[in-house]
Residue frames as qw, qx, qy, qz and C-alpha x, y, z in Angstrom:
[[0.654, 0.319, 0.495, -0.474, 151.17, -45.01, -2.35],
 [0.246, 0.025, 0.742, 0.623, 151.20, -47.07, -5.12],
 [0.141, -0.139, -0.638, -0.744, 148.75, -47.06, -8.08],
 [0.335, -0.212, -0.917, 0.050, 146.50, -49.53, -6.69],
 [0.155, -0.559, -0.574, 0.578, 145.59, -47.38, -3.56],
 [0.158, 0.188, -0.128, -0.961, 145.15, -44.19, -5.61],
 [0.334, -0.154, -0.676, -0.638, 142.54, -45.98, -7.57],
 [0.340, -0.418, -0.836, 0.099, 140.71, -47.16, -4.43],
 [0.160, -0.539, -0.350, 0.749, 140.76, -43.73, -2.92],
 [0.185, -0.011, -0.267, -0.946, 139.71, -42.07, -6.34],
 [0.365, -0.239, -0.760, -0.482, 136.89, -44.70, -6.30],
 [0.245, -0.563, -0.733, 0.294, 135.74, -44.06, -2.80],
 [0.033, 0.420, 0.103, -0.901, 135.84, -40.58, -3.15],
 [0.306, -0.077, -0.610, -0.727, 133.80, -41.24, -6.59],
 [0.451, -0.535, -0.714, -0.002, 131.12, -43.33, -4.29],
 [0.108, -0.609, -0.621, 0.481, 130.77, -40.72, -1.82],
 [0.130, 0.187, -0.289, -0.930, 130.35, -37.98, -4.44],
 [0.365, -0.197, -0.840, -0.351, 127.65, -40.77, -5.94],
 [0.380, -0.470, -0.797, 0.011, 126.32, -41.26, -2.68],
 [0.315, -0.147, 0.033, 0.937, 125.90, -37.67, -2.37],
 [0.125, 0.167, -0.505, -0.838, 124.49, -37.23, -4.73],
 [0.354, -0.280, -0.873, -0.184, 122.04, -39.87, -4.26],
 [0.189, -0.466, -0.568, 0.651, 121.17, -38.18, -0.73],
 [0.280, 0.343, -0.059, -0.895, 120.45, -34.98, -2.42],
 [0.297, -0.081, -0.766, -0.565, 118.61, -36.69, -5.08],
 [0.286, -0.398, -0.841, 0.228, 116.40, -38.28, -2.03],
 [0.007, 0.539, 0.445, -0.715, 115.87, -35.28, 0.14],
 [0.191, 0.210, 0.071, -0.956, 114.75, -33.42, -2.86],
 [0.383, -0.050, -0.798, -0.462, 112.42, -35.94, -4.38],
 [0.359, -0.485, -0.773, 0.196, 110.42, -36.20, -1.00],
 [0.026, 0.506, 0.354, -0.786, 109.55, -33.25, 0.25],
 [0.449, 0.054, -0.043, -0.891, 107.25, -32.18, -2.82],
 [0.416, -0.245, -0.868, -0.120, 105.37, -35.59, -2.18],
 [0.217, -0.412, -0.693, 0.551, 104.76, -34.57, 1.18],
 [0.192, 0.297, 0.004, -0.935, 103.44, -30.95, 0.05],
 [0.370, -0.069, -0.680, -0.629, 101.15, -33.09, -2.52],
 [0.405, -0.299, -0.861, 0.068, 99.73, -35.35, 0.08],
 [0.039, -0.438, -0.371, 0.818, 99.27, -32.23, 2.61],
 [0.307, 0.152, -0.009, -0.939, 97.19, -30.56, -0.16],
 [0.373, -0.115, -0.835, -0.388, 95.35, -34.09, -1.20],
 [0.192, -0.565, -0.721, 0.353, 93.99, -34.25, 2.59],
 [0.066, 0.482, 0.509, -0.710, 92.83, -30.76, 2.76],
 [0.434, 0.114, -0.315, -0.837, 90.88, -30.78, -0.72],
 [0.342, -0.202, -0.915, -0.067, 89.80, -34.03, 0.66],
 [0.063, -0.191, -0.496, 0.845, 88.66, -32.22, 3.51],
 [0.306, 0.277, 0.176, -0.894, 86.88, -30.06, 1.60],
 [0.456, -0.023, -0.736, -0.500, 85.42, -32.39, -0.63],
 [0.277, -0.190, -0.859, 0.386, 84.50, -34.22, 2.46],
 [0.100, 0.388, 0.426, -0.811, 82.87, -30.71, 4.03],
 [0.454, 0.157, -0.381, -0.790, 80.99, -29.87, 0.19],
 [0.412, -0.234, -0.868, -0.147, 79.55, -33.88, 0.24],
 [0.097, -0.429, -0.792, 0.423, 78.35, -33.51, 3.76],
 [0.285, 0.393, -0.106, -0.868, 76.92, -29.65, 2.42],
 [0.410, 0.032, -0.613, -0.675, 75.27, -31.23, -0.87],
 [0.320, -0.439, -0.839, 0.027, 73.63, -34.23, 1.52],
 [0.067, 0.526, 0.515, -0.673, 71.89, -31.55, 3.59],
 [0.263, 0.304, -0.117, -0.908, 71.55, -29.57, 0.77],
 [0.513, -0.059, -0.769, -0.376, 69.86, -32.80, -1.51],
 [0.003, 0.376, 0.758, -0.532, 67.66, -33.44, 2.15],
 [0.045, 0.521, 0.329, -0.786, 66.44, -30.13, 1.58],
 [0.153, 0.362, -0.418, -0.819, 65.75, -30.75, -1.46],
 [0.287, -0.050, -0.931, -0.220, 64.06, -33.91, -1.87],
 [0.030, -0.490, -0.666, 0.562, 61.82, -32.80, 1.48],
 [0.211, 0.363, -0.261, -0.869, 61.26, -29.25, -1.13],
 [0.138, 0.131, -0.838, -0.511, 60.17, -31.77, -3.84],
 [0.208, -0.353, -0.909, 0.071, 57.91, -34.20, -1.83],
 [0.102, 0.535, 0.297, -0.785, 56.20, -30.47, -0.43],
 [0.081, 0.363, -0.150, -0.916, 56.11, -29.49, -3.67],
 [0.250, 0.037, -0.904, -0.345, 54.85, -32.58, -5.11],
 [0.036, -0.532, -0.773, 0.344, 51.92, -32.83, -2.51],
 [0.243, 0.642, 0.188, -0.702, 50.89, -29.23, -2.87],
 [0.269, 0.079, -0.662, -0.695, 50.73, -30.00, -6.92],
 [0.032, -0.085, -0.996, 0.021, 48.65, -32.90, -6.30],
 [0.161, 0.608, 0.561, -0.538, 46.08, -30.68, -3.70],
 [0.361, 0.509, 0.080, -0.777, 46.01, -28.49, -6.79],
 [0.371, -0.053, -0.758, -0.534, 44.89, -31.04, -9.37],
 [0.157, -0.419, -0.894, 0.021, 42.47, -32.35, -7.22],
 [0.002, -0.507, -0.163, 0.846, 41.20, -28.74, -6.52],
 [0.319, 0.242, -0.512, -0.760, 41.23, -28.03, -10.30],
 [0.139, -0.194, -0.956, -0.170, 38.98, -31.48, -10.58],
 [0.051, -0.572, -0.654, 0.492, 36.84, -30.17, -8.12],
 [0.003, 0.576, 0.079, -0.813, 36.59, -27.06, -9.54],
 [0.341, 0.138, -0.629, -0.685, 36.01, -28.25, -13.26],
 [0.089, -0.242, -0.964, 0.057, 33.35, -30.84, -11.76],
 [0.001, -0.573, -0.476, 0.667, 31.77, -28.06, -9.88],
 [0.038, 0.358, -0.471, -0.805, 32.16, -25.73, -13.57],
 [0.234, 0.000, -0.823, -0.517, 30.52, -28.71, -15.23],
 [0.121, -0.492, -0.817, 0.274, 27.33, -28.80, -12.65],
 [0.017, 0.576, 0.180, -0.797, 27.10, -24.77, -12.94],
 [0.096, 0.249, -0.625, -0.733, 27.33, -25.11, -16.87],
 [0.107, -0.232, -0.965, -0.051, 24.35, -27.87, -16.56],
 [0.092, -0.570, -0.452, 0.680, 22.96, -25.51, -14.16],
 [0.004, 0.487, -0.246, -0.838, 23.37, -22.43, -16.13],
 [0.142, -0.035, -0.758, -0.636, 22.41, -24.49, -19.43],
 [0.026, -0.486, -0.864, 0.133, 18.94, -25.50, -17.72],
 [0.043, 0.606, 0.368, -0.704, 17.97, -21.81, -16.80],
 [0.005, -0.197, 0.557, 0.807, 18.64, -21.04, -20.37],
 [0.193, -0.199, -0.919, -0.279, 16.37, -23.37, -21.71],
 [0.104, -0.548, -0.669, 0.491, 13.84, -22.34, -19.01],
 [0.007, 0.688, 0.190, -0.701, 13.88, -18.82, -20.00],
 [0.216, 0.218, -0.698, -0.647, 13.66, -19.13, -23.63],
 [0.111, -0.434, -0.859, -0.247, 10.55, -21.32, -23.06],
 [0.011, -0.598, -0.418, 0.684, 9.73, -18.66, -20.45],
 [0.037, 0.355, -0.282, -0.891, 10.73, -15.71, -23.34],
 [0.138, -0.199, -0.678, -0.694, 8.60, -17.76, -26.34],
 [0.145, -0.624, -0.767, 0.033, 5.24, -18.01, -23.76],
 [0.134, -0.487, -0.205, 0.838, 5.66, -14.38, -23.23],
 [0.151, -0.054, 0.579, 0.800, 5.52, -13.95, -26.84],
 [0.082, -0.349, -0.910, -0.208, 2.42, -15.73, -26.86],
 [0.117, -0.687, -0.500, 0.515, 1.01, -13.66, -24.06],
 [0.163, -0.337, 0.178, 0.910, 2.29, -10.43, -25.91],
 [0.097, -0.248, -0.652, -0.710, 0.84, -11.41, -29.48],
 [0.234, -0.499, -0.829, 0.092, -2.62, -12.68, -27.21],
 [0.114, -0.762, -0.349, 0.533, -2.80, -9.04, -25.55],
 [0.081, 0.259, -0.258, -0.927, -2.23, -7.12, -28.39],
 [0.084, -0.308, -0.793, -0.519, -4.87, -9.19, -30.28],
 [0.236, -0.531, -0.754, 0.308, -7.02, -8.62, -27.10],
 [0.018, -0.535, -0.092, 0.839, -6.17, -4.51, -27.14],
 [0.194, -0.005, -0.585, -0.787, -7.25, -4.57, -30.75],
 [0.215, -0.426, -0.862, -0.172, -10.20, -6.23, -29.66],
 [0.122, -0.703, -0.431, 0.553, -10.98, -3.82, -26.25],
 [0.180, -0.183, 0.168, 0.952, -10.12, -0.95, -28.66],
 [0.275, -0.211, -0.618, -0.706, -13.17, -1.79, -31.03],
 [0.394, -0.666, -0.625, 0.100, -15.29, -2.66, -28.25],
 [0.196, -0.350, -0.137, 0.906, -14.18, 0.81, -27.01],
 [0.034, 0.018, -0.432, -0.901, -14.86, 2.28, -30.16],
 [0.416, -0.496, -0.674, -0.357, -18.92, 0.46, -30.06],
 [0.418, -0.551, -0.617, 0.376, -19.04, 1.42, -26.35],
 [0.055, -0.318, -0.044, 0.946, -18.43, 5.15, -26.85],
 [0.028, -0.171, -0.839, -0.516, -21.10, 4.85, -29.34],
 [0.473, -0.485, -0.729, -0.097, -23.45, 3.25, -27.48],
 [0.439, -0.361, -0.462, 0.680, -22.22, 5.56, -24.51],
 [0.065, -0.100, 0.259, 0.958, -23.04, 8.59, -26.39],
 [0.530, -0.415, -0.381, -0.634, -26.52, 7.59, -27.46],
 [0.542, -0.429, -0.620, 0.371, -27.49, 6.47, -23.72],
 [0.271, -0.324, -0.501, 0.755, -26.67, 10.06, -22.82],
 [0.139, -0.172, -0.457, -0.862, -28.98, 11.54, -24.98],
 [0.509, -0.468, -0.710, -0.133, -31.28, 9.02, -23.63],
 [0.477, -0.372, -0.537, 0.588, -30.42, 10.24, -20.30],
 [0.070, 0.160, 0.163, -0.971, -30.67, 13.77, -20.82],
 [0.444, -0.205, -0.473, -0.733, -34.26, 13.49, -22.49],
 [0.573, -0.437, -0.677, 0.150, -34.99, 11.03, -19.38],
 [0.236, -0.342, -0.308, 0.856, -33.60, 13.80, -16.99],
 [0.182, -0.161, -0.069, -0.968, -35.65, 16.43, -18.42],
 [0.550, -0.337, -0.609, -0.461, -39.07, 13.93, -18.11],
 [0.591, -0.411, -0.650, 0.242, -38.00, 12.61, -14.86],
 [0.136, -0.066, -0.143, 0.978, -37.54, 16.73, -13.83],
 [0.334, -0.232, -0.498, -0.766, -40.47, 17.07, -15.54],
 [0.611, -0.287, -0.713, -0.190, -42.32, 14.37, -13.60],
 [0.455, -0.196, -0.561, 0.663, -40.89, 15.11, -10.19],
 [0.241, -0.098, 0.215, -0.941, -42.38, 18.58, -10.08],
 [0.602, -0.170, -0.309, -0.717, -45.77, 17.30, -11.40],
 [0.639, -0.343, -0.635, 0.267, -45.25, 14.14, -7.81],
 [0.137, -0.120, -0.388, 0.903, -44.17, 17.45, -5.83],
 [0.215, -0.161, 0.043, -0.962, -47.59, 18.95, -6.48],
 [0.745, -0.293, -0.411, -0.437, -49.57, 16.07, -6.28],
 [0.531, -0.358, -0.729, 0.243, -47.99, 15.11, -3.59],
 [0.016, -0.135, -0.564, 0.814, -48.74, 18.44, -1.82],
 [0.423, -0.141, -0.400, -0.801, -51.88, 18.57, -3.48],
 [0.672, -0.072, -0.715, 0.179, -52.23, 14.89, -1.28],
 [0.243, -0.168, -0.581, 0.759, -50.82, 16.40, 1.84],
 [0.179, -0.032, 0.038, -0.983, -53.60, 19.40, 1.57],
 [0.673, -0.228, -0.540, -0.450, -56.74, 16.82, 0.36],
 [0.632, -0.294, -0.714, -0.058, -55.77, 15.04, 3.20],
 [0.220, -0.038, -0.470, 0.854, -55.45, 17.48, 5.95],
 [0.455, -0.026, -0.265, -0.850, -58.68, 18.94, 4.77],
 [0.723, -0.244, -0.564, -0.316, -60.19, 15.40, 5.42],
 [0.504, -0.049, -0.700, 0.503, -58.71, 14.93, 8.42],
 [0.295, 0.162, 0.294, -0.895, -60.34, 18.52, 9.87],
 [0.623, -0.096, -0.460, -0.625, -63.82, 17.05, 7.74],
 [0.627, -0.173, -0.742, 0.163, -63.66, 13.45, 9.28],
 [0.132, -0.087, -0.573, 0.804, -62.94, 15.63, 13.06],
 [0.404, -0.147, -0.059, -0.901, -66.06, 18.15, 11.99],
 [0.670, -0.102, -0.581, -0.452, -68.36, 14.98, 10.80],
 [0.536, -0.270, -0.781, 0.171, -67.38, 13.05, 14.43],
 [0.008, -0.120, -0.430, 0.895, -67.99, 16.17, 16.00],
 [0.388, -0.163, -0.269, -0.866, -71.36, 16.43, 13.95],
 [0.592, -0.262, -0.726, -0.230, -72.24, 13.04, 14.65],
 [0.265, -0.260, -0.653, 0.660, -71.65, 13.70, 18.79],
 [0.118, 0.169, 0.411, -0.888, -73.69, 16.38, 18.77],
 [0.489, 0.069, -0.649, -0.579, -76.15, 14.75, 16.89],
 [0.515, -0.165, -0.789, 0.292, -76.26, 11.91, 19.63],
 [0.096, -0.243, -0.491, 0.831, -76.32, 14.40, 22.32],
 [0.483, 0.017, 0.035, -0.875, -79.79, 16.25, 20.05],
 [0.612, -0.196, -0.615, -0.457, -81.47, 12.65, 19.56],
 [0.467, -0.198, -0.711, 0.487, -80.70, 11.48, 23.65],
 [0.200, -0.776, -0.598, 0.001, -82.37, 14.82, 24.35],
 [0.343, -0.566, -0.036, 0.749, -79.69, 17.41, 24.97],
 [0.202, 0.935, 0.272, 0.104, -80.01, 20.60, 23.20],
 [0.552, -0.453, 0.038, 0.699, -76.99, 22.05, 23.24],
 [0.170, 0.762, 0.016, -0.625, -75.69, 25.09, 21.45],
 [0.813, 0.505, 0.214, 0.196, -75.55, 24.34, 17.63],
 [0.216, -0.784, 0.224, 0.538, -72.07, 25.83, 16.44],
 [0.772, 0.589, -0.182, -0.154, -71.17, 26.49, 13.03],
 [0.976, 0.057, 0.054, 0.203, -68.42, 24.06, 11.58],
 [0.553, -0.621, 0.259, 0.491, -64.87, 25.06, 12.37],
 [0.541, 0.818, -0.196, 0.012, -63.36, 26.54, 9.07],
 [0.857, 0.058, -0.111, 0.500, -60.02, 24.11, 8.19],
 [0.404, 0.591, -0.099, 0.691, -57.95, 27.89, 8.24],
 [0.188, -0.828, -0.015, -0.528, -58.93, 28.79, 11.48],
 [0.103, 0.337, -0.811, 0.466, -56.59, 29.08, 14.57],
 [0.918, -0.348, -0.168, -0.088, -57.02, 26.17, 17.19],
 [0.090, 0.754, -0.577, 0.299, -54.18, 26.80, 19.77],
 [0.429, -0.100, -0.800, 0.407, -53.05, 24.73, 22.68],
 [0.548, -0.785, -0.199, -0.211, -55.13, 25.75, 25.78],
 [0.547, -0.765, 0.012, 0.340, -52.14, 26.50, 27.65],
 [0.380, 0.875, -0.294, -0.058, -48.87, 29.32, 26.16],
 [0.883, 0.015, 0.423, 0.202, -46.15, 27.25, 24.51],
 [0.168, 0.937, -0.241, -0.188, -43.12, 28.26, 22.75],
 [0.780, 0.050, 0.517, 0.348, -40.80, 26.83, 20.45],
 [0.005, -0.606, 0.471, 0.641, -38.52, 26.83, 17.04],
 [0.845, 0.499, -0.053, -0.183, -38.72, 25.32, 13.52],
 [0.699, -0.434, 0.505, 0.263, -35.89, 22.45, 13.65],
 [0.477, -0.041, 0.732, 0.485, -36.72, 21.58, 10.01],
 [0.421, 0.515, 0.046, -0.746, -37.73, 22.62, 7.07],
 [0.722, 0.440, 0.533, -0.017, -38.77, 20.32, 4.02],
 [0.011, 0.597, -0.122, -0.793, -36.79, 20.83, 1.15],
 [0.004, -0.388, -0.748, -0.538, -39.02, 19.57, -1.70],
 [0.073, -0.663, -0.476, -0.573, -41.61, 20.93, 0.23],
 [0.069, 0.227, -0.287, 0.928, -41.08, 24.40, 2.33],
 [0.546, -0.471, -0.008, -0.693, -44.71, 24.60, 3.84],
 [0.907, -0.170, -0.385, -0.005, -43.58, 21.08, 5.77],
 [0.033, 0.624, -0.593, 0.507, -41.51, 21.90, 8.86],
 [0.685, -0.374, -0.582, 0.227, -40.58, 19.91, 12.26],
 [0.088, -0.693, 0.229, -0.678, -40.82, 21.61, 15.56],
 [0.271, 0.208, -0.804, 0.487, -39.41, 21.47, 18.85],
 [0.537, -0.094, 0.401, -0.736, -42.87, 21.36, 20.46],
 [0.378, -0.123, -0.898, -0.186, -45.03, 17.51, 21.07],
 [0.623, -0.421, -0.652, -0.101, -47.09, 16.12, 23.41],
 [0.560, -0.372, -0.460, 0.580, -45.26, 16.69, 26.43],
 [0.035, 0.017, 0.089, 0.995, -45.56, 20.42, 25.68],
 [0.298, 0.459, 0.547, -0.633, -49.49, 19.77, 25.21],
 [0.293, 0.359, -0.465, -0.754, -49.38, 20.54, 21.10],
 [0.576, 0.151, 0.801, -0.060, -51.51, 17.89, 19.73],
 [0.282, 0.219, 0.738, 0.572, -52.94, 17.08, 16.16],
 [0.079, 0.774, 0.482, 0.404, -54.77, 19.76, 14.41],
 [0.413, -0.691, -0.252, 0.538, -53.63, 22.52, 17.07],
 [0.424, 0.729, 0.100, 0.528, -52.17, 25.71, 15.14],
 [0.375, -0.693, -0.017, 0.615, -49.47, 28.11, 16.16],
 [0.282, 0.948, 0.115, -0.092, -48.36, 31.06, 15.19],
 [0.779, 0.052, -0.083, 0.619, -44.72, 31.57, 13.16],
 [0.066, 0.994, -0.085, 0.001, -42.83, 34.94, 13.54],
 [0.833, 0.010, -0.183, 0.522, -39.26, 36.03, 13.27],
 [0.220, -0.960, -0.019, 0.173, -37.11, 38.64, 15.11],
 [0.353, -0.657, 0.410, 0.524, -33.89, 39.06, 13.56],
 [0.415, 0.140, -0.084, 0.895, -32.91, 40.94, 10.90],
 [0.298, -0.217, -0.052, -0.928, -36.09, 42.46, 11.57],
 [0.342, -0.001, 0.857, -0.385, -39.14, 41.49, 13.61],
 [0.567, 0.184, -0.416, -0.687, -41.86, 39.94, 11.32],
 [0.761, 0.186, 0.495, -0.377, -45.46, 37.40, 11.41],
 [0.159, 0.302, -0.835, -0.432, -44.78, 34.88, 8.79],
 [0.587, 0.176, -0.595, -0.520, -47.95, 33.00, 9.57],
 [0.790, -0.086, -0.009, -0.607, -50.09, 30.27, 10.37],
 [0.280, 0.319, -0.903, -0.065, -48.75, 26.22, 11.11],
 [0.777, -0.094, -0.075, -0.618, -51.13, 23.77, 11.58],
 [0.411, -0.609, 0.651, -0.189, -50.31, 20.29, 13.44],
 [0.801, 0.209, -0.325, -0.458, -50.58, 17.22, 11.12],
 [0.855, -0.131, -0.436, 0.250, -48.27, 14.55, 13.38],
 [0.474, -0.731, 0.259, -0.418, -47.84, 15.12, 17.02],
 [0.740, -0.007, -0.584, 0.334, -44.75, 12.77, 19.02],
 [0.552, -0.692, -0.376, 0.273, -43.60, 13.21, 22.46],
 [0.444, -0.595, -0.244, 0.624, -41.19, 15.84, 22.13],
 [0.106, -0.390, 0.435, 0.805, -41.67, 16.95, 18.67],
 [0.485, 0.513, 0.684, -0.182, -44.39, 17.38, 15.89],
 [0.278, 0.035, 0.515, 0.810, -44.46, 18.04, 12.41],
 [0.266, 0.618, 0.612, -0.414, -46.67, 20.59, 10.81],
 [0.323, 0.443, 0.467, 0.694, -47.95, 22.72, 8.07],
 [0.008, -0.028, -0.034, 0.999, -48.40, 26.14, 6.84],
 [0.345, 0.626, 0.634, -0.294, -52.05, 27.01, 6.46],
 [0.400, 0.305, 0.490, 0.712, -52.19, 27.81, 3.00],
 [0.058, -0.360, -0.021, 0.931, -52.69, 31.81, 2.00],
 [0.632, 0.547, 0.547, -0.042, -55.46, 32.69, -0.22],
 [0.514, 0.820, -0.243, -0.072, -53.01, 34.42, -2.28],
 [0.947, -0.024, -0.101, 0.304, -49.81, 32.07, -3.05],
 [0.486, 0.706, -0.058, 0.511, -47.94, 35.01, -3.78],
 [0.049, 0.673, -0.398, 0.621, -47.63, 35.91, -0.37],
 [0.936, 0.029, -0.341, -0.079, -46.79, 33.31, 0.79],
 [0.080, -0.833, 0.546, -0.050, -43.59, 33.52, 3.48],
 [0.599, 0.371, -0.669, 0.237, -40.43, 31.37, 3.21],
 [0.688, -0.684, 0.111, -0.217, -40.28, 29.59, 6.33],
 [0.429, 0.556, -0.679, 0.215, -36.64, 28.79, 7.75],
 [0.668, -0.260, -0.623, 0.314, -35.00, 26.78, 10.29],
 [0.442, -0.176, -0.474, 0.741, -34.97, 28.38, 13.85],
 [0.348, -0.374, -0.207, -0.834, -37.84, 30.62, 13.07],
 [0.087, 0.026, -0.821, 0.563, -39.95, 30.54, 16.02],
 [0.510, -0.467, -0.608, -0.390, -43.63, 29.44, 17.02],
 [0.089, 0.124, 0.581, -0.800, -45.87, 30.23, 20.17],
 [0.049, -0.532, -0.845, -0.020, -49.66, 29.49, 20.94],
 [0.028, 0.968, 0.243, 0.065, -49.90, 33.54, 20.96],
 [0.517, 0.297, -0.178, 0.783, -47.87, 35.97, 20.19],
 [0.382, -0.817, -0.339, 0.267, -47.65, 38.77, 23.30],
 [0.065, 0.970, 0.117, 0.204, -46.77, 41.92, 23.54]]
């Protein structure tokens, strides 16, 4: 082999050492591309999976927002309402004042007005106790006269009741004179009789019994009894009182001065000594004779 060939065979053996070398150079220069590009797609991925995450999440936010933004809104217009309403109560509130402070100064008025008035009733008190004071003097000096007076009407008026019972038995006597007067000028001749003495008894013609209902109490010799007409008692008639319990006992003489139908009022027949006189009560009892 000459020269020539050696040199062609060092130089191909130098090219496939070269292109060798190149090969290795290749295979290792690609493969960490491919490991880059594998991890570019799956942080793409995930970039991909986080975007599609942040758009739900920025949905969910922007829906939040527009919620949150509406419910602000209801409360400003709330709060409006509520400071409108504030500013009507405050109006409100500021009238009543104003009311009651004219109310408070007319009170005053009234106050000062009624104290002046109590100062006023006081002195008029003060003249009325006065005046109240001499009045009862008056009164008691009137009360003793009109005491005074009353007895001295209580005796005249039984003095009255007595004058006129007394006439009343006169006036009877006198029409009894005049009848028998008639009866001596017409020709009759009867027996003259002497004139009935007012004190003497004039029963009923038939026996009658009864009680003292009432008794007068200005004047005790006035009583009402349960005996009238219908019984037969008539004006002027006279029964006899008595009582039986605590003890039996004659009390006396009642004389008829008003006669009704079922009841009739009468008097005692006066004693000629006052002193024994008897108390006549209620339920004391009368009779046209007393028996035995």
């Amino acid at each position: 082999m000459n020269i020539v060939g050696k040199i062609l065979v060092f130089l191909n053996f130098l090219m496939a050492i070269i292109a060798s070398l190149l090969v290795v150079s290749s295979v290792a220069v690609r493969t960490p591309w491919k490991e880059a590009n594998r991890a570019l797609q799956e942080e793409n991925k995930v970039i991909r999976a986080q975007r599609e995450t942040n758009a739900h999440s920025m949905v969910s936010i922007v829906s939040d927002y527009k919620q949150k933004q509406l419910e602000l809104e209801q409360s400003l217009q709330k709060l409006k309402d509520t400071e409108v309403q504030m500013q009507a109560q405050k109006v409100d509130y500021e009238n009543q004042i104003a009311n009651l402070n004219n109310l408070a100064i007319g009170k005053d008025r009234s106050l000062q007005e009624a104290v002046k008035s109590n100062e006023r009733l006081q002195q008029e008190i003060v003249v009325l106790n006065t005046t109240v004071k001499d009045r009862e003097s008056t009164l008691v000096t009137l009360e003793g006269d009109i005491k005074k007076y009353r007895i001295e009407a209580v005796n005249y008026e039984q003095l009255a009741k007595a004058r006129q019972t007394q006439n009343e038995l006169l006036l009877e006597q006198n029409q009894e004179i005049t009848r028998r007067l008639k009866r001596l000028e017409a020709g009759d001749s009867p027996e003259v009789k002497t004139v009935r003495d007012p004190n003497s008894p004039n029963p009923p013609s038939g026996q009658v019994n009864g009680r003292i209902e009432l008794v007068d109490a200005k004047d005790t010799t006035l009583v009402q009894i349960s005996l009238g007409t219908d019984q037969g008692v008539h004006k002027n008639h006279t029964l006899d009182v008595y009582r039986l319990r605590p003890e039996a006992k004659y009390l006396g003489m009642i004389r008829i001065v008003e006669s009704y139908n079922h009841k009739s009022v009468a008097r005692l027949v006066s004693s000629d000594n006052p002193a024994f006189r008897p108390q006549l009560k209620q339920d004391d009892l009368v009779t046209s004779k007393i028996t035995k």
